[in-house]
C-alpha positions, 0 to 999 in steps of 0.5 A: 618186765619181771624183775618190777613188781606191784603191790598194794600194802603198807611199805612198811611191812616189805621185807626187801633190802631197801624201802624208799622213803618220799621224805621231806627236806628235812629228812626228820619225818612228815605226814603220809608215808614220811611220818609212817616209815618213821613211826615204824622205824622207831626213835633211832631212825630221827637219830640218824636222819639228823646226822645227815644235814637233810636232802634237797630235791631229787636227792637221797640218803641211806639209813638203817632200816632200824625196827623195820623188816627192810634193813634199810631205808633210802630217803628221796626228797620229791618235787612239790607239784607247782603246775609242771614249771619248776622241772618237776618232772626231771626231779621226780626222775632224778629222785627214783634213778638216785635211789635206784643208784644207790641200790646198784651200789650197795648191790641190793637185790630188791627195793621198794617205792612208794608212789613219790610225790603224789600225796601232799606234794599233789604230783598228778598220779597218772604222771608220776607213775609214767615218770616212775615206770619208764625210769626204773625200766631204763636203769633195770634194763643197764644195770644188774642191781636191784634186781627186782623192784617193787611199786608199792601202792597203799591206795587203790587209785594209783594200784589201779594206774600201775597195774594198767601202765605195767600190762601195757 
């Protein structure tokens, strides 16, 4: 499909009109892609996410994209992987399909994931990029916007599913 791209970078340097943000439920920062987004956006966006009241899983919120090339940030909140019993698999699609929404909304020509969940939150990667893939096919496939999104990997195991999965 061409409208789904991949690549191998640090999300914070994308320059589309949305990046999403796998955040906490806090939406105040964290570690790995949470706290680097963060870092990048500068102490504006804390600012703004403490006006927002947090997120629960497979919920999102929109911000500015603030010192970031991407004007703005949409924040999701993933599953914590606890053995596949506690429907994480259906949060992990809610969080890309409503992030996904808001793009289609706010008719944002282009967004980019980062790989939800897959990091302290220990979602199984092979997983978590079936349930990514196949969601974001199905909203493209009924809807006009984004028009294009990226997969954005930052390490070389999940680049390496990705690529596989999308050549299929």
């Amino acid at each position: 499909m061409d409208r789904i791209g991949l690549t191998q970078e640090d999300i914070t340097k994308m320059e589309v009109d949305a990046i999403v943000n796998a955040a906490n439920k806090t939406l105040l920062g964290g570690g790995g892609v949470d706290g680097a987004i963060h870092r990048a956006a500068g102490p504006y966006l804390k600012k703004e996410c403490e006006t927002l009241e947090g997120a629960e899983t497979g919920e999102t919120k929109l911000t500015k994209g603030h010192q970031l090339p991407a004007s703005f940030i949409i924040h999701t909140v993933g599953p914590v992987w606890n053995g596949g019993k506690n429907n994480e698999e259906k949060l992990l699609a809610d969080a890309y399909r409503n992030s996904l929404e808001i793009a289609k909304m706010n008719e944002f020509e282009t967004i980019a994931f980062p790989n939800i969940s897959t990091g302290v939150y220990h979602f199984p990667k092979d997983k978590a990029a079936d349930i990514a893939i196949e969601t974001v096919k199905e909203f493209l496939t009924n809807n006009k916007f984004p028009m294009k999104v990226y997969f954005v990997c930052f390490d070389d195991e999940n680049y390496s599913i990705y690529k596989s999965k999308l050549e299929q």
